[in-house]
VEXKOL-846957 format. One line per field, with one value per atom (N, C-alpha, C, O): residue number from 1; atom name; residue in three letters; x, y, z. Coordinates in steps of 0.2 Angstrom, whole numbers. Example, Ala and Ser with C-alpha at 12.3 -4.5 7.8 and 13.67 -1.06 7.14 Angstrom:
<pts>
n	1 / 1 / 1 / 1 / 2 / 2 / 2 / 2
atom	N / CA / C / O / N / CA / C / O
res	ALA / ALA / ALA / ALA / SER / SER / SER / SER
X	66 / 62 / 66 / 71 / 64 / 68 / 64 / 67
Y	-28 / -22 / -16 / -17 / -11 / -5 / 0 / 6
Z	39 / 39 / 39 / 42 / 35 / 36 / 39 / 40
</pts>
This chain:
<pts>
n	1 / 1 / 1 / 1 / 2 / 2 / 2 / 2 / 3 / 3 / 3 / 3 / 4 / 4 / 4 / 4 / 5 / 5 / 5 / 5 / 6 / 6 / 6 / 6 / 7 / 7 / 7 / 7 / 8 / 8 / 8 / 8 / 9 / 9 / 9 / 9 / 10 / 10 / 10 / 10 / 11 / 11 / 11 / 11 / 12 / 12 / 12 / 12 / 13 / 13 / 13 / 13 / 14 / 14 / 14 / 14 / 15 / 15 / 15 / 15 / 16 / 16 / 16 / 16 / 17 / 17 / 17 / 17 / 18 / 18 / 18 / 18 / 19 / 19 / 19 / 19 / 20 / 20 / 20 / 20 / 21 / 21 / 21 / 21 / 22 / 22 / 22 / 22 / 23 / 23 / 23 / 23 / 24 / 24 / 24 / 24 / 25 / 25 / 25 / 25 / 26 / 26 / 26 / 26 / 27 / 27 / 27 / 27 / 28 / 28 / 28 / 28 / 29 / 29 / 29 / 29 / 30 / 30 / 30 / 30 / 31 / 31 / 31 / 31 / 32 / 32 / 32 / 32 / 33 / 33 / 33 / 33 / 34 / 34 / 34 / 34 / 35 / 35 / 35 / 35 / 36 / 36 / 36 / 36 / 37 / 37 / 37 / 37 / 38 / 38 / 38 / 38 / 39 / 39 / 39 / 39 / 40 / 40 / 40 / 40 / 41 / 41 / 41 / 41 / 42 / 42 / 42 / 42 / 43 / 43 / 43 / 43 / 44 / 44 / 44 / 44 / 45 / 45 / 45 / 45 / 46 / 46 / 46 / 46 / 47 / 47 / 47 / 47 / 48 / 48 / 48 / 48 / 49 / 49 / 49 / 49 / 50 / 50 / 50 / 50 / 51 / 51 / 51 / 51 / 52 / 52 / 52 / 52 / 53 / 53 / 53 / 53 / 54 / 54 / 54 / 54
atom	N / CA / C / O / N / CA / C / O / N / CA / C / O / N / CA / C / O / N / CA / C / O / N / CA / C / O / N / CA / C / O / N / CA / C / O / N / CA / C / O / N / CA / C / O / N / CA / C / O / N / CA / C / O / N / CA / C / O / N / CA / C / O / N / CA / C / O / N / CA / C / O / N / CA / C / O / N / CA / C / O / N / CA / C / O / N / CA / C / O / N / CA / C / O / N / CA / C / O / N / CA / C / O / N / CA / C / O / N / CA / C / O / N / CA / C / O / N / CA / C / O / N / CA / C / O / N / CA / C / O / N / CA / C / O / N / CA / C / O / N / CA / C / O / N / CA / C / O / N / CA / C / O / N / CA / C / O / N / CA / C / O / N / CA / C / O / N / CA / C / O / N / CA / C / O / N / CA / C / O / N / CA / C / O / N / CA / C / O / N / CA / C / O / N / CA / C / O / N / CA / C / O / N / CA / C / O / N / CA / C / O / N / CA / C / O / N / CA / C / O / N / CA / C / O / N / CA / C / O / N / CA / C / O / N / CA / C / O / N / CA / C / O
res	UNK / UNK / UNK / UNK / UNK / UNK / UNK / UNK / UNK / UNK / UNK / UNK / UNK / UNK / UNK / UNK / UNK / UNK / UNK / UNK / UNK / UNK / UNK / UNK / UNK / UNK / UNK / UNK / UNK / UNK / UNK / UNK / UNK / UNK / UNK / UNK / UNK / UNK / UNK / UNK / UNK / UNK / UNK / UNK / UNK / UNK / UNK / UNK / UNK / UNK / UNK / UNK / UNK / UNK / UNK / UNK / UNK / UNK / UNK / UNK / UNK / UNK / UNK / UNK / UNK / UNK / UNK / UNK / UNK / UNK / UNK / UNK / UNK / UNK / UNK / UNK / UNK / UNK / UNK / UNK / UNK / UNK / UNK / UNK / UNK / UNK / UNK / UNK / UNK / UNK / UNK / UNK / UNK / UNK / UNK / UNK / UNK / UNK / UNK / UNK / UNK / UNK / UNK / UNK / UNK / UNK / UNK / UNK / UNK / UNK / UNK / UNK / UNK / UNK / UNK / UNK / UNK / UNK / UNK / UNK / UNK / UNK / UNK / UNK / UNK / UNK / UNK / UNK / UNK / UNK / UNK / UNK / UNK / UNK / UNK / UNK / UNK / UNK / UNK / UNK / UNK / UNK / UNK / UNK / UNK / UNK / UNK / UNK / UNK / UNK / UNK / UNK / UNK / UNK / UNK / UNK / UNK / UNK / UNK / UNK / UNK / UNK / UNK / UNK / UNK / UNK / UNK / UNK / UNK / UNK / UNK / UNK / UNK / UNK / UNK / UNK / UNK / UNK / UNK / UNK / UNK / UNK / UNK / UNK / UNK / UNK / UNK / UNK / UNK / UNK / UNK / UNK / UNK / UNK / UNK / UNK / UNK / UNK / UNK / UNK / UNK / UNK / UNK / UNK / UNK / UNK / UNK / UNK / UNK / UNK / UNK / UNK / UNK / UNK / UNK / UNK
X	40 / 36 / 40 / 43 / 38 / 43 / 40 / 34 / 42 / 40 / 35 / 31 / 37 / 35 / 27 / 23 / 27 / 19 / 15 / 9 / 18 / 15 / 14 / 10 / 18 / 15 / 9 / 6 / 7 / 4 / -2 / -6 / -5 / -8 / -11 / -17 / -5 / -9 / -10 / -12 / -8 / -11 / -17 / -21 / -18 / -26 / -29 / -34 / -29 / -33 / -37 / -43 / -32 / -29 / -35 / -40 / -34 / -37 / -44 / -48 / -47 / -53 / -54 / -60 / -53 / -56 / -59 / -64 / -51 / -55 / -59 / -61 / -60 / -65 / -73 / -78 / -71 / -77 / -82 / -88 / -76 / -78 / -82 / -87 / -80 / -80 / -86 / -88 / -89 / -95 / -100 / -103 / -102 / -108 / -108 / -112 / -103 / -101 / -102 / -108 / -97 / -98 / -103 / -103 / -109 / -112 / -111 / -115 / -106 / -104 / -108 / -109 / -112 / -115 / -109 / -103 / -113 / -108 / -104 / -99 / -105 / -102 / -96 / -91 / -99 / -92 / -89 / -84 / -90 / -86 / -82 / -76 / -85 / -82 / -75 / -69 / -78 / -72 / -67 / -62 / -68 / -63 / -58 / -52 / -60 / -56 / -52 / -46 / -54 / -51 / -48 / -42 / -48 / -44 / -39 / -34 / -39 / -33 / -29 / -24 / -30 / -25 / -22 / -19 / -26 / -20 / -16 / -10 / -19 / -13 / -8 / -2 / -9 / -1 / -1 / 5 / -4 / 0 / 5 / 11 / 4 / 8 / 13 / 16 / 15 / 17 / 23 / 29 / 21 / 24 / 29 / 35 / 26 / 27 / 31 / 35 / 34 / 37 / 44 / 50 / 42 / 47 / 53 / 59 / 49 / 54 / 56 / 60 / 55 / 59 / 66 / 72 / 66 / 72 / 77 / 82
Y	53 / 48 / 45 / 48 / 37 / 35 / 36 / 39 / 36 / 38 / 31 / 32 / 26 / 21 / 20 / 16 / 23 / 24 / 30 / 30 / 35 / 40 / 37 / 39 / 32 / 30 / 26 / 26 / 22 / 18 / 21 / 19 / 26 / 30 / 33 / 34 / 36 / 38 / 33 / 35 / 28 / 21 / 20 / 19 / 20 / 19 / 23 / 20 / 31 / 35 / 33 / 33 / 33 / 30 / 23 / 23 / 19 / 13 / 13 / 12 / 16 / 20 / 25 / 27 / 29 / 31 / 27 / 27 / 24 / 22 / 13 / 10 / 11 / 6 / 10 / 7 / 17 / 20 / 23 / 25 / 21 / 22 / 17 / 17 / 11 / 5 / 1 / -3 / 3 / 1 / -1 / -6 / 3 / 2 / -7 / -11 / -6 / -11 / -19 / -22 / -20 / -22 / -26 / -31 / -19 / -22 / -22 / -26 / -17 / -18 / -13 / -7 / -16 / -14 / -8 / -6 / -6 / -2 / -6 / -3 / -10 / -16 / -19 / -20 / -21 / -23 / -20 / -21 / -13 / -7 / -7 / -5 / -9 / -6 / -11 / -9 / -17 / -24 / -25 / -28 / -22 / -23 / -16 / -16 / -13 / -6 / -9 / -8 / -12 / -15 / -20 / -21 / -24 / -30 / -27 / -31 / -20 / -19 / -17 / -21 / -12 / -8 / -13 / -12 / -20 / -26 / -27 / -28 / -27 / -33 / -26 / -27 / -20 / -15 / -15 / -13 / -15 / -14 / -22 / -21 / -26 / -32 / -31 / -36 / -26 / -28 / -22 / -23 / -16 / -11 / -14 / -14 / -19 / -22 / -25 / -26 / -28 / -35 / -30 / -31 / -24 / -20 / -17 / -16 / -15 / -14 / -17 / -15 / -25 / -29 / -31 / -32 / -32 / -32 / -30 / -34
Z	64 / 62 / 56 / 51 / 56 / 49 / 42 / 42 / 37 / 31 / 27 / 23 / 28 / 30 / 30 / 27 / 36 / 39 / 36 / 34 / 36 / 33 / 23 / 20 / 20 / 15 / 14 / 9 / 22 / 23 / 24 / 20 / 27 / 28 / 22 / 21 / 17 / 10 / 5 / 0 / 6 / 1 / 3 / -1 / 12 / 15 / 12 / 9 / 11 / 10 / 3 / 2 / -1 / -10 / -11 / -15 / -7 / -8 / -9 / -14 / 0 / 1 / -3 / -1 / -9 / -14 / -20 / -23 / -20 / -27 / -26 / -31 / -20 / -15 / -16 / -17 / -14 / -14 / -23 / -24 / -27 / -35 / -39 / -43 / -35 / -37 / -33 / -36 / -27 / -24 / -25 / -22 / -30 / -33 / -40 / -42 / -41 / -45 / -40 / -39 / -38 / -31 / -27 / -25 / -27 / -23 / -14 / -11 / -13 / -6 / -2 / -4 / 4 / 8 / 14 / 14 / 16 / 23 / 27 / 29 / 28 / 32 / 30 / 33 / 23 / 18 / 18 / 21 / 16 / 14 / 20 / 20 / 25 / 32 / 33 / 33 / 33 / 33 / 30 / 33 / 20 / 18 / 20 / 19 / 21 / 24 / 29 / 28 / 36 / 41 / 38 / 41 / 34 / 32 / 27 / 26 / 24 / 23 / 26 / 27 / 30 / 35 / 42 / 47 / 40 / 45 / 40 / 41 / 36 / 31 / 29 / 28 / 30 / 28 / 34 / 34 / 40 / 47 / 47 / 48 / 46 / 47 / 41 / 40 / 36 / 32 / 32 / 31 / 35 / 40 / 44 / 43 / 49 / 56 / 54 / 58 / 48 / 47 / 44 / 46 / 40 / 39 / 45 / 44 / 49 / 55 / 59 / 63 / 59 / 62 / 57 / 60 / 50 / 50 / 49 / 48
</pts>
């Protein structure tokens, strides 16, 4: 497994905590919560992806 992806993976986790601290603040429903979690993990999947092509 690349090292790469396994950082990607514990920044997911990292993010989603402290997303999850921050909630109440926010204002974010389950939904939200749920989207920007998915609109992270594209943008470091695409950010990954663009790292292995060069």
């Amino acid at each position: 497994m690349d090292s790469g992806l396994i950082l990607l993976v514990f920044l997911a986790f990292l993010f989603a905590w402290a997303l999850n601290r921050v909630r109440r603040f926010f204002k974010l429903t389950p939904l939200r919560y749920a989207g920007v979690m998915v609109v992270f993990i594209v943008v470091m999947l695409l950010l990954w992806g663009q790292e292995q092509i060069r």
